[in-house]
N, C-alpha and C positions, 0 to 999 in steps of 0.2 A: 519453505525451501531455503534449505544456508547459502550464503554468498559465496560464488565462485572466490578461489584465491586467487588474486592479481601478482606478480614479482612487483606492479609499482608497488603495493603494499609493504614492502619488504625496503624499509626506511631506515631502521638501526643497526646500524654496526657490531659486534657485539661478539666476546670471546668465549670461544670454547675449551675447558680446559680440567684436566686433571687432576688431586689432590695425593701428596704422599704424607706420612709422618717420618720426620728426620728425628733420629734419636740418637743420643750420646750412651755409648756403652756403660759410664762410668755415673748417670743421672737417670733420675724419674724424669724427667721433664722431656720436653719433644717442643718441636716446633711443626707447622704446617706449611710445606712446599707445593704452591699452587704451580703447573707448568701452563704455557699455553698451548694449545692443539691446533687449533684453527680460528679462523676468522671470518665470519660470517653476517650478513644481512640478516635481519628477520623482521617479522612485523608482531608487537609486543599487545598486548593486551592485560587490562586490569580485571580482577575477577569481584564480583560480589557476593557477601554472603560467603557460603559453603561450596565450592567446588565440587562434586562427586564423581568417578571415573567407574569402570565396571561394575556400577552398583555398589560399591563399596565407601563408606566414611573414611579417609586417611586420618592418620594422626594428626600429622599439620595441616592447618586450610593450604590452598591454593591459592595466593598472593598475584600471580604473574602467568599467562600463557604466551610463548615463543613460539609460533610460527618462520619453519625455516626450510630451504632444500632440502630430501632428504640425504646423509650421509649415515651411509651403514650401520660404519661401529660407534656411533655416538647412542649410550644409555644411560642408565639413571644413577651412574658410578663420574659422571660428569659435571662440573659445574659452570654457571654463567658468568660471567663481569660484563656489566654494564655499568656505564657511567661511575664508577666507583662502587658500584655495591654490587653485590655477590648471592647469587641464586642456585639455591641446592635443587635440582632434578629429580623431582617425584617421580612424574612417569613420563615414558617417550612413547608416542602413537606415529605409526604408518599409517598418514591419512587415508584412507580408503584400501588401504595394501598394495597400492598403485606406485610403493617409491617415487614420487616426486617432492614429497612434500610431508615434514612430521611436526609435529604438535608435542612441547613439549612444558609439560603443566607443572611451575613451579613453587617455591617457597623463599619469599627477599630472606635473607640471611644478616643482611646490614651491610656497614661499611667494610671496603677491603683491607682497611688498618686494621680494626677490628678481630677480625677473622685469624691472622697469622699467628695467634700465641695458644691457640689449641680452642678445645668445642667449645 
């Protein structure tokens, strides 16, 4: 039987947020504008091994699972900051389809210096 979710479990802070490409008309090059969305508690988990969700192998392992409130329009077009480093949104799960609560199974991406001068 899996553990009930407690909110005390829900210990990190942790930003939810956007990404654009800003581009100059006159250049190949772009930069990466991370925006923030919200802000949010969750309770973070490390994964071992291989990750697998609907039966399926992703391309990336699964590094990181986020457990958080659930909020609607947050999907897999979303990214995380924590602590300084940056997690791309594999997949987002509605715990049980009960909206309270989602699961969202990611990939560390590294540091958020890092990140800002393109993929």
């Amino acid at each position: 039987m899996a553990k009930k979710i407690c909110i005390s479990d829900f210990k990190n802070l942790i930003k939810l947020q956007t990404r654009e490409l800003q581009t100059d008309n006159y250049s190949p090059d772009f930069n990466l504008d991370y925006k923030d969305k919200v802000e949010v508690w969750a309770k973070i988990q490390t994964t071992i091994g291989k990750e697998i969700f609907a039966g399926v192998n992703v391309d990336r392992d699964v590094t990181h699972i986020f457990t958080i409130r659930y909020i609607d329009y947050i999907t897999a077009q979303y990214w995380i900051l924590f602590e300084g480093k940056r997690y791309d949104i594999l997949n987002v799960e509605n715990i049980d389809e009960e909206n309270k609560f989602m699961r969202l199974r990611c990939n560390v991406r590294g540091e958020d210096e890092l990140q800002s001068t393109g993929f």
